[in-house]
PyMOL commands that place a pseudoatom at each C-alpha (Angstrom):
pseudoatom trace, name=CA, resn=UNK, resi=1, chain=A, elem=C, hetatm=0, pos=[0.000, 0.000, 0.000]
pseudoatom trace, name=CA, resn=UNK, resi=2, chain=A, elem=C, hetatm=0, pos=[1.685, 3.296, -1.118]
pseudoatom trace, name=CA, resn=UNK, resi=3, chain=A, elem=C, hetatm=0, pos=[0.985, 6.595, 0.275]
pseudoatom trace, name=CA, resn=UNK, resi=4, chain=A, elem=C, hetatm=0, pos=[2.673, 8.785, -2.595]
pseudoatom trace, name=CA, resn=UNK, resi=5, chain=A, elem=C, hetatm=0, pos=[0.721, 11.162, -4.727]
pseudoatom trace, name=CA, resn=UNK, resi=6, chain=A, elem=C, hetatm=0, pos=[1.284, 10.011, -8.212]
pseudoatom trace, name=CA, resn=UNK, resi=7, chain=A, elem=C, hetatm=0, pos=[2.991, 12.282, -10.546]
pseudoatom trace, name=CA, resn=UNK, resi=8, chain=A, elem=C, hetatm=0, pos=[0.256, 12.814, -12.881]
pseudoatom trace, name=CA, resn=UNK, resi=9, chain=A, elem=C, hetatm=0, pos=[-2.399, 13.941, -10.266]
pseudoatom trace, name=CA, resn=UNK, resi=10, chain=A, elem=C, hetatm=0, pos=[0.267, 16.981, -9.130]
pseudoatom trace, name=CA, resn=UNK, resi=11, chain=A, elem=C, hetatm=0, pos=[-1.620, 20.222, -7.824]
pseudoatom trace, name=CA, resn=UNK, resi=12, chain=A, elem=C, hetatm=0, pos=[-0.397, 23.586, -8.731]
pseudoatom trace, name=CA, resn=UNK, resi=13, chain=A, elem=C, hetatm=0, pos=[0.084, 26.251, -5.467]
pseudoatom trace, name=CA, resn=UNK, resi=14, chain=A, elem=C, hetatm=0, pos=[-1.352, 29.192, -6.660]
pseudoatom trace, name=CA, resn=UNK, resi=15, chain=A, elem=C, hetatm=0, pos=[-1.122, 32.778, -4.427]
pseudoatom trace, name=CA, resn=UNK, resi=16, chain=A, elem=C, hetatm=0, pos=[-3.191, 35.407, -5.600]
pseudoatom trace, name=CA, resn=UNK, resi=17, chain=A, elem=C, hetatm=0, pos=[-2.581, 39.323, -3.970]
pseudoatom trace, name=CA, resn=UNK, resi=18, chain=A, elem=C, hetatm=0, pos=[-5.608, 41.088, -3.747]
pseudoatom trace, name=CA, resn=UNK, resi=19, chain=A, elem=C, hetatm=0, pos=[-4.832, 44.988, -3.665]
pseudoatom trace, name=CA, resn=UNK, resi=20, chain=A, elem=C, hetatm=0, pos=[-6.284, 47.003, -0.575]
pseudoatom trace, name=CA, resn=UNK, resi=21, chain=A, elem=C, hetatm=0, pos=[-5.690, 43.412, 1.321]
pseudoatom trace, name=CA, resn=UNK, resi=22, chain=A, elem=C, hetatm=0, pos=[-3.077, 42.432, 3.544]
pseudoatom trace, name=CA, resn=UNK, resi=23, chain=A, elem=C, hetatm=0, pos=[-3.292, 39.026, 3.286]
pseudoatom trace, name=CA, resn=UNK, resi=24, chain=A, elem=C, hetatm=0, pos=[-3.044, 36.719, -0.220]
pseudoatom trace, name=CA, resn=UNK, resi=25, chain=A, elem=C, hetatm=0, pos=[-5.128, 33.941, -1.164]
pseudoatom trace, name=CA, resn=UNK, resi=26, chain=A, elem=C, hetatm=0, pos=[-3.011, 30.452, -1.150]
pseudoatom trace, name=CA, resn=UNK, resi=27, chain=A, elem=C, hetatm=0, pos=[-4.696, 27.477, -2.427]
pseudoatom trace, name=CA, resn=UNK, resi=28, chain=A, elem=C, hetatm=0, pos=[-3.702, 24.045, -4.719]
pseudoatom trace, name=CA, resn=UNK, resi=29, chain=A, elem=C, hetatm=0, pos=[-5.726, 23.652, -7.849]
pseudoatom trace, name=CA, resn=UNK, resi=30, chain=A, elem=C, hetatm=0, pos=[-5.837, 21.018, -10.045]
pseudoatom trace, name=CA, resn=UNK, resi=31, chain=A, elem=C, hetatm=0, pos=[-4.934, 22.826, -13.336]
pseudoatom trace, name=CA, resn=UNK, resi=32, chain=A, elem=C, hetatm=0, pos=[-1.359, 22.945, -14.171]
pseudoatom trace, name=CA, resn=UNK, resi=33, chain=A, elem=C, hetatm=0, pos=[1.197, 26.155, -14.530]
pseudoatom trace, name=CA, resn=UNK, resi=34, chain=A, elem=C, hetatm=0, pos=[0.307, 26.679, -17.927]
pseudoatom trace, name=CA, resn=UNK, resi=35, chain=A, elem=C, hetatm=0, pos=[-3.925, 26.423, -17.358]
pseudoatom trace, name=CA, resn=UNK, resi=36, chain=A, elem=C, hetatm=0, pos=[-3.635, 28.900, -14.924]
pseudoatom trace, name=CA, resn=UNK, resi=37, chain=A, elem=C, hetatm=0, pos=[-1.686, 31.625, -16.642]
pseudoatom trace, name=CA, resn=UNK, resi=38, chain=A, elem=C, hetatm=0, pos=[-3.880, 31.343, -19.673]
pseudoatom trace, name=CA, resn=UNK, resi=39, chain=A, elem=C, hetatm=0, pos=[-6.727, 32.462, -17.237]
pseudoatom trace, name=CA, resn=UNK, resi=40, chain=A, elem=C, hetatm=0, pos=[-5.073, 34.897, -15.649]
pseudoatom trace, name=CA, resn=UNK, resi=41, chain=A, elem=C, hetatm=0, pos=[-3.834, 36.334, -18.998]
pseudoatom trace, name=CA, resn=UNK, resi=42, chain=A, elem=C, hetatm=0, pos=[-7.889, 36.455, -20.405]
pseudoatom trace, name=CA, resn=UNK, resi=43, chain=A, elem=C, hetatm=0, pos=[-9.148, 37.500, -16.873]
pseudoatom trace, name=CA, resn=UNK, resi=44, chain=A, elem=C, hetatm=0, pos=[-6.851, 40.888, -17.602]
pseudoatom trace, name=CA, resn=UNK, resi=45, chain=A, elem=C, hetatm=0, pos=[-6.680, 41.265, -20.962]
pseudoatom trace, name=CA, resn=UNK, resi=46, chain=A, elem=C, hetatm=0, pos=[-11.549, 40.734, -20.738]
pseudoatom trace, name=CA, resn=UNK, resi=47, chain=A, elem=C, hetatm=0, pos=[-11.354, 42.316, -17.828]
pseudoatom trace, name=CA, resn=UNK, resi=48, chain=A, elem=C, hetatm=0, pos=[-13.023, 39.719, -16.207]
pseudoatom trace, name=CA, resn=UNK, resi=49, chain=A, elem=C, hetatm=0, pos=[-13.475, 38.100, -13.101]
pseudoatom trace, name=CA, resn=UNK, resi=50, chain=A, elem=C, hetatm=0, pos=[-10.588, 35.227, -12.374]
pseudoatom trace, name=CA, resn=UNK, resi=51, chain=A, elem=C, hetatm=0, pos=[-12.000, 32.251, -11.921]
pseudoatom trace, name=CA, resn=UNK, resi=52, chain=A, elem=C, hetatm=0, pos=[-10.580, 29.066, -10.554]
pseudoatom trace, name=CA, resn=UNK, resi=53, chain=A, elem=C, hetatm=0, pos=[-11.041, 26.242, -8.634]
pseudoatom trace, name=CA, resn=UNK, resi=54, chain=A, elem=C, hetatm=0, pos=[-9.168, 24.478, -5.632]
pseudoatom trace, name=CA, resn=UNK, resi=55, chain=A, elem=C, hetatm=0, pos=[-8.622, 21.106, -5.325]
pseudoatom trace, name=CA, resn=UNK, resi=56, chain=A, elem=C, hetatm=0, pos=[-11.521, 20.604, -2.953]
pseudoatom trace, name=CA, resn=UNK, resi=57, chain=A, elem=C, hetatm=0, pos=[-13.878, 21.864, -5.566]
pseudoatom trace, name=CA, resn=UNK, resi=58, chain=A, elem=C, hetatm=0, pos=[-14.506, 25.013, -3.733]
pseudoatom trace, name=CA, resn=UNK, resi=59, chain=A, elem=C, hetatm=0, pos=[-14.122, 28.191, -6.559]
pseudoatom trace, name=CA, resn=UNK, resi=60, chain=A, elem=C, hetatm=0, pos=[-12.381, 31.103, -5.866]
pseudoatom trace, name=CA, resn=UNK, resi=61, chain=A, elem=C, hetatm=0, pos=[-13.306, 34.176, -7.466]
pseudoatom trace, name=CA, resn=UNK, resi=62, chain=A, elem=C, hetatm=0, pos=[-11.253, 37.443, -7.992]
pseudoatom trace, name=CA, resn=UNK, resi=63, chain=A, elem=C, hetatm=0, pos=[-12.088, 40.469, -9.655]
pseudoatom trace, name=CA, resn=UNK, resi=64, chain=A, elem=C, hetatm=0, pos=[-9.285, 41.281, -12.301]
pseudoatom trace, name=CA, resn=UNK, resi=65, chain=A, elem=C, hetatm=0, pos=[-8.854, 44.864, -11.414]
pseudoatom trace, name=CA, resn=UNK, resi=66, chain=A, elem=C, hetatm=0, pos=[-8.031, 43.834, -7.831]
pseudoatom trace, name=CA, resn=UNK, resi=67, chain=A, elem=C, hetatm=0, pos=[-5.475, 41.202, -8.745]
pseudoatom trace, name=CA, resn=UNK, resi=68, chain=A, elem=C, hetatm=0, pos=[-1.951, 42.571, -7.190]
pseudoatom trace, name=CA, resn=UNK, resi=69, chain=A, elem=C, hetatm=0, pos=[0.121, 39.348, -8.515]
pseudoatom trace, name=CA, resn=UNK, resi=70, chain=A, elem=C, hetatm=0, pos=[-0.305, 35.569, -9.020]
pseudoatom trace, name=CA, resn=UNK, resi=71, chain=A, elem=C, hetatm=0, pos=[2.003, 33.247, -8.111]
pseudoatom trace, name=CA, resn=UNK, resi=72, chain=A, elem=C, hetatm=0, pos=[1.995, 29.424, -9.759]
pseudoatom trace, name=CA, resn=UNK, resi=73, chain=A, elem=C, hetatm=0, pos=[4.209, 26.814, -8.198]
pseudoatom trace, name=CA, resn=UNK, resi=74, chain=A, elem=C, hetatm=0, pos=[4.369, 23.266, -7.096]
pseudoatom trace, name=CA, resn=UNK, resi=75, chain=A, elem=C, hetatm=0, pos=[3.434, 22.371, -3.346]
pseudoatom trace, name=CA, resn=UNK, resi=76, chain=A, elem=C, hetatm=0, pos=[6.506, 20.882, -1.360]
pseudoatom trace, name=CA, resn=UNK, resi=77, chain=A, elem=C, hetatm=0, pos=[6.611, 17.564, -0.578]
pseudoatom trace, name=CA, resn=UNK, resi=78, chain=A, elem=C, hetatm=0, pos=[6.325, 17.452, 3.352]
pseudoatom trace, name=CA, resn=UNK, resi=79, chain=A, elem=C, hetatm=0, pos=[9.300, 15.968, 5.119]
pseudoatom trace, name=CA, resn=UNK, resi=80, chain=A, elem=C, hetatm=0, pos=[8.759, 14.075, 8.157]
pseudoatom trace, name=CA, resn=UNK, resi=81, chain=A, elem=C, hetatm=0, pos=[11.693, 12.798, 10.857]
pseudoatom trace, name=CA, resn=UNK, resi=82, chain=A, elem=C, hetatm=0, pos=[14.442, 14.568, 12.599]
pseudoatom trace, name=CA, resn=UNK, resi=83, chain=A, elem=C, hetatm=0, pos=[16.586, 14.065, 9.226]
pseudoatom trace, name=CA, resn=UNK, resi=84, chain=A, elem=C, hetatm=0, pos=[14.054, 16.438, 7.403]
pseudoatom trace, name=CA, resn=UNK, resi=85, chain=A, elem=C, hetatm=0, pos=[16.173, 19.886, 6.617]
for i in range(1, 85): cmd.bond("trace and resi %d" % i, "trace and resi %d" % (i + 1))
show_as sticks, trace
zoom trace
């Protein structure tokens, strides 16, 4: 019985800053890298509301003119044991 994620089923970390708010929103969604910079790129260029979803099927919404930054990258595998640096 393995306990690994499988490669293929690999969430992308995303971090959106919302301007006027002092904290970000952090969440892992399904979509890869390159999914999720195509929507960000049409949410700005329609100036539309960014749309995505987390991996518990909740949706997060954000309106495009209050998008500060996104970050995309790939959770970290979580170490466990007193050798874990």
């Amino acid at each position: 019985m393995s306990t690994k994620k499988s490669e293929g089923s690999q969430a992308a970390l995303v971090r959106i800053a919302v301007a006027d708010i002092s904290s970000e929103l952090a969440f892992e969604c399904e979509l890869s890298p390159a999914d999720i910079k195509k929507a960000v790129a049409q949410a700005l260029a329609d100036n539309s509301p960014l749309t995505l979803t987390d991996i518990r099927g909740h949706e997060i919404v954000v309106p495009a003119a209050r998008i500060g930054y996104v970050e995309i990258g790939q959770p970290t595998e979580r170490r466990v044991g007193f050798g874990a640096l």
